[in-house]
BAGU-867813 format. One record per residue (C-alpha): residue number from 1; residue in one letter; chain; x, y, z. Coordinates in steps of 0.5 Angstrom, whole numbers, plus 2048, in hexadecimal, padded with zeros to 3 digits. Example, Ala and Ser with C-alpha at 12.3 -4.5 7.8 and 13.67 -1.06 7.14 Angstrom:
# BAGU-867813
  num  residu  chaine   c1   c2   c3
    1       A       A  819  7F7  810
    2       S       A  81B  7FE  80E
END
This chain:
# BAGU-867813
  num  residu  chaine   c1   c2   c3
    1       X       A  807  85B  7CC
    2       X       A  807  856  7C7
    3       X       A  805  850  7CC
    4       X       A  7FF  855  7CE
    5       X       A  7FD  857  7C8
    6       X       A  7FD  84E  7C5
    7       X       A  7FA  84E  7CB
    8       X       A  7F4  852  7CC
    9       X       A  7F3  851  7C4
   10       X       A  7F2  849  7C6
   11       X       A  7ED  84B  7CB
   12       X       A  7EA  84E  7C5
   13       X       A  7EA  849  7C1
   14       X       A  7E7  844  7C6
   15       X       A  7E1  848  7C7
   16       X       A  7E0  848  7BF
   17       X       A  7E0  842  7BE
   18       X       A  7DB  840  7C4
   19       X       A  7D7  845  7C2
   20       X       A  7D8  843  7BB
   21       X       A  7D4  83C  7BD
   22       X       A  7CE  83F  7BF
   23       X       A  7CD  845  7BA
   24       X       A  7CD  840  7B4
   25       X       A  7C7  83D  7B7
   26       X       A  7C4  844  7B9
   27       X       A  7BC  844  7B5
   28       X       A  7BC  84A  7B0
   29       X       A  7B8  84E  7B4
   30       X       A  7BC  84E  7BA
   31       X       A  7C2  851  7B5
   32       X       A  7BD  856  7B3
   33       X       A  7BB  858  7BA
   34       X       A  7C3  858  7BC
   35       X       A  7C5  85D  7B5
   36       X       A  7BE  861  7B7
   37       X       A  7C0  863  7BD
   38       X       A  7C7  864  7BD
   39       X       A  7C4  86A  7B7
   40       X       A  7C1  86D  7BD
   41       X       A  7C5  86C  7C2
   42       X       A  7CA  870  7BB
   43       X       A  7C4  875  7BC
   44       X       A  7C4  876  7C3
   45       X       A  7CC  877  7C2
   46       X       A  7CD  87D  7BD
   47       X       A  7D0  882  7C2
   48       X       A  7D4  87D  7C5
   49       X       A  7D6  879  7BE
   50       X       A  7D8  881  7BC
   51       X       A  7DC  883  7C2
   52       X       A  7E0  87C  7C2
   53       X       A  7E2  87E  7BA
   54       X       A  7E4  884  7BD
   55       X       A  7EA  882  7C0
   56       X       A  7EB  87F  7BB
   57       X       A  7EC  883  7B6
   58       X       A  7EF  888  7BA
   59       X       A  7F5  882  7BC
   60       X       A  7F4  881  7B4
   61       X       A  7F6  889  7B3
   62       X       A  7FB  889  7B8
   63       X       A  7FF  884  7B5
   64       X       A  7FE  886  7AD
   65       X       A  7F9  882  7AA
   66       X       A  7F7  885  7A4
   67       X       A  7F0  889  7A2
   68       X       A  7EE  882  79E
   69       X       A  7EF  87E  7A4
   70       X       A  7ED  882  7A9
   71       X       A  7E6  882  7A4
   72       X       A  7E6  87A  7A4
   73       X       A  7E7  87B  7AB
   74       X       A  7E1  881  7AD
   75       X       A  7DA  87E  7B1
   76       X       A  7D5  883  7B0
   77       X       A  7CD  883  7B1
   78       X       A  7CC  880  7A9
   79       X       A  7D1  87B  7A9
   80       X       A  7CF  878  7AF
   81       X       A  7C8  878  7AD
   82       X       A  7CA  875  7A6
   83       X       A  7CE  86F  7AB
   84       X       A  7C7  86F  7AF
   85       X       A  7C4  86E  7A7
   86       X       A  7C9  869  7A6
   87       X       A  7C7  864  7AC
   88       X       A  7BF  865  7AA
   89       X       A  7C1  863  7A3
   90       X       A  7C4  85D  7A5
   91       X       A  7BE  85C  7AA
   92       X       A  7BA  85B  7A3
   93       X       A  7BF  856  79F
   94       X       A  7BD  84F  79F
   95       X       A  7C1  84A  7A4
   96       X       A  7C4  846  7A0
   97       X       A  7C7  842  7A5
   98       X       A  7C4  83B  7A5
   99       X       A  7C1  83C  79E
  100       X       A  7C1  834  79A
  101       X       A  7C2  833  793
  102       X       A  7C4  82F  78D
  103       X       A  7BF  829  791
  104       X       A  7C0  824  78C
  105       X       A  7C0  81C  78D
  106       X       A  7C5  816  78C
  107       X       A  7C4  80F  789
  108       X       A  7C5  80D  78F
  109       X       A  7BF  810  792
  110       X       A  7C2  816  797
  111       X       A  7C2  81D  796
  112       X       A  7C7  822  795
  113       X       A  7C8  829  794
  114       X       A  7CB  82F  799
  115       X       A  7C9  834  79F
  116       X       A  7CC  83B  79F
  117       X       A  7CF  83B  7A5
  118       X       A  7D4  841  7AA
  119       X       A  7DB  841  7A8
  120       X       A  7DC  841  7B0
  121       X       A  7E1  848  7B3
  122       X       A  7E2  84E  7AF
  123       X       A  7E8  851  7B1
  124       X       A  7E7  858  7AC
  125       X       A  7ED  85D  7AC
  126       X       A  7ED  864  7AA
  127       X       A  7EE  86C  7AA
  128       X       A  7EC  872  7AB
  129       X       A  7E4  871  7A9
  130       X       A  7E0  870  7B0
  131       X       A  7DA  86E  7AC
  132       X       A  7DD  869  7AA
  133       X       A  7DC  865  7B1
  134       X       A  7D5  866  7B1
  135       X       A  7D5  863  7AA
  136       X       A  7D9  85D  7AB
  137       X       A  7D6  85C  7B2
  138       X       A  7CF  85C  7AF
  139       X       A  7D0  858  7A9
  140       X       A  7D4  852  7AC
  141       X       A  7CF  852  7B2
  142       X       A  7C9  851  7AD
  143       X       A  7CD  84D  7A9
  144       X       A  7CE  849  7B0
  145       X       A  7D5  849  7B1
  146       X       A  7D9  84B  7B7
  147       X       A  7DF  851  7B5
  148       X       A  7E5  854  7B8
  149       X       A  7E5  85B  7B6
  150       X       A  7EB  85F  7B6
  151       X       A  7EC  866  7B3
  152       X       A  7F1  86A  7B3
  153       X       A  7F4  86F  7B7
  154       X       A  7F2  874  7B5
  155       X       A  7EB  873  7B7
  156       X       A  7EB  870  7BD
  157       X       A  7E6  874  7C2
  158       X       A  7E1  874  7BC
  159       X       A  7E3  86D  7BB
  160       X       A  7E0  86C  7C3
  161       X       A  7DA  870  7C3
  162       X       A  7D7  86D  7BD
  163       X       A  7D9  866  7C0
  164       X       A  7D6  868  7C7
  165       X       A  7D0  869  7C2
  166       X       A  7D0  862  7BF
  167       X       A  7D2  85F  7C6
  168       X       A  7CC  861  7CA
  169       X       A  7C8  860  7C3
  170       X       A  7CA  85A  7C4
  171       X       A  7C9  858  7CB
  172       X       A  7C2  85B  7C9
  173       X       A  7BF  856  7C6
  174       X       A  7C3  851  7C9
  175       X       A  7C7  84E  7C4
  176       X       A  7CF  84D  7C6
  177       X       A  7D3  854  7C7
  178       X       A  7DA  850  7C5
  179       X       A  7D7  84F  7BF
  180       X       A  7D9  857  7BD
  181       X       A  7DF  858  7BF
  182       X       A  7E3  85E  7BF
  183       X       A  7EB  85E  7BF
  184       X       A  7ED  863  7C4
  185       X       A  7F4  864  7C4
  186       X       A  7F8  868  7BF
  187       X       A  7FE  864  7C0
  188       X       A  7FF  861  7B8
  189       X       A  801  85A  7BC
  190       X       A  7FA  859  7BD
  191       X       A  7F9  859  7B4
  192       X       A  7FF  854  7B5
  193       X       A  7FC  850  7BA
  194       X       A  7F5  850  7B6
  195       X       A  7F8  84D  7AF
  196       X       A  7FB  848  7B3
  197       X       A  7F5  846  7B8
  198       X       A  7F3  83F  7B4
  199       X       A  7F0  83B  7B9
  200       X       A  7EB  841  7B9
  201       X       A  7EB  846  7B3
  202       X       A  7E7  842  7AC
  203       X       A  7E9  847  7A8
  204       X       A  7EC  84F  7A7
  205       X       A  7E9  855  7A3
  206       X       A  7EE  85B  7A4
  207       X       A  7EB  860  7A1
  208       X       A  7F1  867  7A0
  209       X       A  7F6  869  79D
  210       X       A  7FB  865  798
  211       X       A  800  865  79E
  212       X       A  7FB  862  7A3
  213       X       A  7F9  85D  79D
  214       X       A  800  85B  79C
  215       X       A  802  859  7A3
  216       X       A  7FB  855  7A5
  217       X       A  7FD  851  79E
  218       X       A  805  850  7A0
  219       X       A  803  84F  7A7
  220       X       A  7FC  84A  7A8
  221       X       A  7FC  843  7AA
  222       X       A  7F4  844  7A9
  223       X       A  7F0  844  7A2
  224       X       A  7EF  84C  7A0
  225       X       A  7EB  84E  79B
  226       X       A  7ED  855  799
  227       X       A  7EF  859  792
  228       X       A  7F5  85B  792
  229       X       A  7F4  862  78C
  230       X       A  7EE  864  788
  231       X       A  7F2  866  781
  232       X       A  7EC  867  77E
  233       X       A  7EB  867  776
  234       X       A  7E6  86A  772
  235       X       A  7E7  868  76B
  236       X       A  7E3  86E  765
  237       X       A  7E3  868  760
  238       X       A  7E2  86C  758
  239       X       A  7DA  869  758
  240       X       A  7DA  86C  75E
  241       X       A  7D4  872  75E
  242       X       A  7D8  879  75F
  243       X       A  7D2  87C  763
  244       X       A  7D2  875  768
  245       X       A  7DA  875  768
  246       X       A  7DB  87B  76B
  247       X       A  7D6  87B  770
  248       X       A  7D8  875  772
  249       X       A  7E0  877  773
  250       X       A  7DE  87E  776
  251       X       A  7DB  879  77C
  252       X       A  7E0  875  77D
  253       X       A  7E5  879  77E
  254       X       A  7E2  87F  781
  255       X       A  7DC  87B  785
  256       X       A  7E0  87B  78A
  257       X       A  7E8  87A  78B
  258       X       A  7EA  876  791
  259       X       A  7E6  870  790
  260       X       A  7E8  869  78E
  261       X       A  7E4  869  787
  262       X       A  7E5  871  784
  263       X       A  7E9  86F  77D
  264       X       A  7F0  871  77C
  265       X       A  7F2  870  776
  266       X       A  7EE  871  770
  267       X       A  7EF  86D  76A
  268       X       A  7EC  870  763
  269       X       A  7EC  86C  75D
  270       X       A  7F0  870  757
  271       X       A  7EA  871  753
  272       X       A  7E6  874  758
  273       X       A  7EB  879  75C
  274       X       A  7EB  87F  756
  275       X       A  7E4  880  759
  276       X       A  7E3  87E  760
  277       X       A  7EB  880  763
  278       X       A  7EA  888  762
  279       X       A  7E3  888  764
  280       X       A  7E4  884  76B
  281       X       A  7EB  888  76C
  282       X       A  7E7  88D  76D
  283       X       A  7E1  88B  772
  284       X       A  7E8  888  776
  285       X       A  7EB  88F  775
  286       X       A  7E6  892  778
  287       X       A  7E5  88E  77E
  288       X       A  7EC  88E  77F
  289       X       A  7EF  887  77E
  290       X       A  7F6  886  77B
  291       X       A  7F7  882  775
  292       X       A  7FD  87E  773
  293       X       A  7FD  87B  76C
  294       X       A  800  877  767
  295       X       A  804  879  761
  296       X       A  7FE  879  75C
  297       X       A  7F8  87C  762
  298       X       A  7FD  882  762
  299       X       A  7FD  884  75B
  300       X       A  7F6  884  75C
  301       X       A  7F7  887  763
  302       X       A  7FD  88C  762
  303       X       A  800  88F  769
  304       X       A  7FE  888  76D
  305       X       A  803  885  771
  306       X       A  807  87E  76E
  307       X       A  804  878  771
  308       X       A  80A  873  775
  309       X       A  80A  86C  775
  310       X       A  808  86D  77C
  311       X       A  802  871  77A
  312       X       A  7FF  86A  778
  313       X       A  800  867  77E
  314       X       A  7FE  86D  783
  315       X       A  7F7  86D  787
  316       X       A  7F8  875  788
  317       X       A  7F2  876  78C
  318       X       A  7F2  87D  78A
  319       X       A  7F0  882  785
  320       X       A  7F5  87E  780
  321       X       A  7F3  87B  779
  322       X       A  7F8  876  775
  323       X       A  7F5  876  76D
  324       X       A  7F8  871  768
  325       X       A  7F6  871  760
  326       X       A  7F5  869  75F
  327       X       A  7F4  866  758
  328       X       A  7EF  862  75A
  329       X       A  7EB  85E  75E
  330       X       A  7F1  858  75F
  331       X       A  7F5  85D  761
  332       X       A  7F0  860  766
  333       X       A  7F0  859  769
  334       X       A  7F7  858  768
  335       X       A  7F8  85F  76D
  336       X       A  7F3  85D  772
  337       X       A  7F6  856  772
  338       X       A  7FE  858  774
  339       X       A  7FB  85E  778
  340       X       A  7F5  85D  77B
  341       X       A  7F4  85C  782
  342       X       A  7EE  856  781
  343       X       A  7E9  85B  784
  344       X       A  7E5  85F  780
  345       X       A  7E5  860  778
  346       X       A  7DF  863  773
  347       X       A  7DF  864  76B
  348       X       A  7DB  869  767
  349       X       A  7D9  866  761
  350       X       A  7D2  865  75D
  351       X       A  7D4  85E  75A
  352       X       A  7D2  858  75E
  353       X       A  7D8  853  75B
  354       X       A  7DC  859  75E
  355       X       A  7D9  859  765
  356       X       A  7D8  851  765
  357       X       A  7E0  851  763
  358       X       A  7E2  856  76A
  359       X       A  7DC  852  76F
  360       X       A  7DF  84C  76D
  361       X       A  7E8  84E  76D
  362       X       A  7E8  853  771
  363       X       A  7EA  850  778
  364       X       A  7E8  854  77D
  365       X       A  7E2  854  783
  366       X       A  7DD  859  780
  367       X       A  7DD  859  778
  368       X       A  7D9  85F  776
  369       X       A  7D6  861  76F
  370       X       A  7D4  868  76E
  371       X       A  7D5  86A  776
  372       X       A  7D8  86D  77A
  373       X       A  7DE  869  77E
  374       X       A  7DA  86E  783
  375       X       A  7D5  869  785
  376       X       A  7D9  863  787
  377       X       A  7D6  862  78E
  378       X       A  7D2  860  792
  379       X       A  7CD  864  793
  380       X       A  7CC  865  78B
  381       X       A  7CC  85E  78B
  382       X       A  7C6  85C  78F
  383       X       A  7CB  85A  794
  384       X       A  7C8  85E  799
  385       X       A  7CF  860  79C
  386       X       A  7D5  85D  79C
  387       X       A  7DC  85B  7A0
  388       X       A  7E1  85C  79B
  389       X       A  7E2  85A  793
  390       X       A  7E6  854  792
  391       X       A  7EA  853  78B
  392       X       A  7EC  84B  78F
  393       X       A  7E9  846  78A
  394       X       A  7E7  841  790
  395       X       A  7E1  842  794
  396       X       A  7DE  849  793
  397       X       A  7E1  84E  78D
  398       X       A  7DE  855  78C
  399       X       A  7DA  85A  791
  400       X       A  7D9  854  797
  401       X       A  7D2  855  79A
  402       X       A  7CF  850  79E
  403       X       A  7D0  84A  79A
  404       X       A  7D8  84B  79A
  405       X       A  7D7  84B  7A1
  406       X       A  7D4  844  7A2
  407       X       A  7D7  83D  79E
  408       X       A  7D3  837  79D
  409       X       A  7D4  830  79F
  410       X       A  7D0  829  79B
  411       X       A  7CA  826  79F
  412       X       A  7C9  820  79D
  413       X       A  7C1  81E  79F
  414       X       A  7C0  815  79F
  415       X       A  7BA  810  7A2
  416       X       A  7BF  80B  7A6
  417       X       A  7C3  80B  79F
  418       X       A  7CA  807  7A0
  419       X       A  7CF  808  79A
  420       X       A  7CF  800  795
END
């Protein structure tokens, strides 16, 4: 099964890359008449996208997924419109494929500068959400790069009517199908095959769970761009407004709570925490989340659990908050420095030098000043849409748009120039 598994993942492989040399090349506007048409081919497909999700969720039930998953997983009339949006908001974006800049010359004479060009094949790896081959096909189609898509398990008939949208979407406007291909076995030989598939796949996005991102790091022979935790930290500073503080707070928590870049731990300066700790504990009881805290944040929060060790280097993912009382801003920085996970951090504080200090120290992808960690994404970010968010520091860091899906290479433009 192995062999047939390596074997049909190569025939994939070999058709991307074919098709990867004539999308790059394909004009913006037969990019757009593609995307346009695999969102109508979308709308023309609900009833049979829903009865595909159907199986799917029944097969889901059956073997114990939980009601969150099971809600990542659900296809109705308004998330697939939302996914149809999605493609047309696309349509909009500038192709910044072959966009020249930095055009300069040398004392020699020549011209030097660089071209954004397509990366090439995308292998993307994913769970539970369908929309998510809709996304992904669309933003690297328009981006001009070939993709291997490979969804998990738990959403396959979903994962094949859509990719039978894209497909004759494709076929429509008469750019290569093979440039959206849709894994088709469940068989996790096939991840194994496509993290190793060099001579065909430039580059890996897994987007899931810490487990999924943990074996494509230990296993990939390919460059991943990926992020492994969203520890996301918002610091209430004392020159912080109260007012904006527990705004901000409320929201990153309470936004949303399965996301990447909802906060989990809650740093308060002690100058500040007699006014603002009580007061939020009480817009977070009311909505339910759990609050763990350090010794001091339970004097002012008496009946909270005791934060652990642990609780500071836990993504919860969840209605659970950790709080800790520091002295300052240097140890602000200090915590998000050892606990971190270099994806989105945010201060609350009416003092420039302070908020200059953490965009200049803090490490991370998005570093926020009087925000929500919530807006970090692509969307919010005038990106349109995004793959995935990356706390790599080479290539593409934070929400990966359009741009993080291409590369540039120099162009050097002379007049019969020889080198003296």
């Amino acid at each position: 099964m192995t062999t047939q598994i390596n074997e049909y993942m190569q025939g994939l492989g070999r058709s991307a890359r074919a098709a990867a040399r004539l999308i790059a090349r394909a004009p913006t506007r037969d990019k757009d008449a593609a995307l346009a048409a695999i969102a109508t081919r979308i709308e023309q497909s609900v009833a049979r996208i829903i009865a595909a999700n159907a199986r799917d969720l029944e097969a889901g039930t059956q073997q114990g997924l939980d009601s969150a998953a099971l809600d990542r997983l659900m296809l109705n009339p308004a998330r697939i419109a939302a996914m149809v949006d999605g493609v047309r908001q696309i349509i909009a974006l500038p192709d910044p494929v072959g966009e020249i800049k930095d055009m300069t010359y040398r004392p020699s004479g020549i011209q030097v500068g660089r071209m954004r060009v397509p990366l090439g094949v995308i292998g993307i790896i994913y769970e539970s959400r369908p929309n998510v081959t809709v996304d992904a096909a669309a933003l690297c189609l328009k981006a001009g790069n070939a993709v291997i898509l490979r969804g998990g398990s738990e959403a396959l008939h979903s994962n094949q009517a859509l990719a039978a949208c894209i497909r004759d979407g494709m076929n429509e406007s008469g750019l290569p199908a093979d440039a959206v291909q849709v894994v088709e076995t469940a068989d996790r030989a096939a991840v194994g095959a496509l993290l190793k598939m060099r001579d065909y796949v430039d580059v890996i996005v897994p987007r899931g769970g810490k487990g999924l991102i943990e074996r494509v790091m230990a296993e990939a022979l390919v460059p991943v761009i990926k992020h492994l935790h969203g520890i996301c930290h918002v610091y209430i500073d004392d020159r912080a407004d109260p007012d904006k503080a527990l705004r901000i707070a409320f929201n990153a928590k309470t936004q949303r709570y399965g996301t990447c870049n909802t906060m989990e731990t809650l740093l308060v300066a002690e100058g500040i925490a007699g006014r603002v700790l009580p007061p939020l504990a009480e817009l977070y009881r009311r909505e339910g989340v759990e609050l763990r805290g350090c010794a001091q944040t339970r004097a002012l929060l008496p009946g909270i659990a005791a934060a652990t060790g642990q609780d500071w280097d836990t993504e919860y993912l969840a209605p659970i908050l950790a709080i800790r009382v520091v002295s300052g801003l240097d140890e602000a920085i200090e915590h998000i420095y050892r606990h971190g996970s270099q994806h989105t951090d945010a201060i609350v504080t009416e003092d420039y030098s302070r908020a200059r200090r953490f965009l200049t120290e803090v490490d991370s992808s998005s570093v926020m000043v009087n925000a929500s960690t919530r807006f970090a994404d692509g969307f919010e970010y005038g990106l349109g849409a995004e793959i995935g968010i990356s706390t790599d520091k080479i290539h593409a860091r934070g929400p990966v748009g359009l741009e993080g899906l291409t590369s540039l290479k120099f162009i050097v433009l002379g007049d019969g120039h020889i080198r003296q």
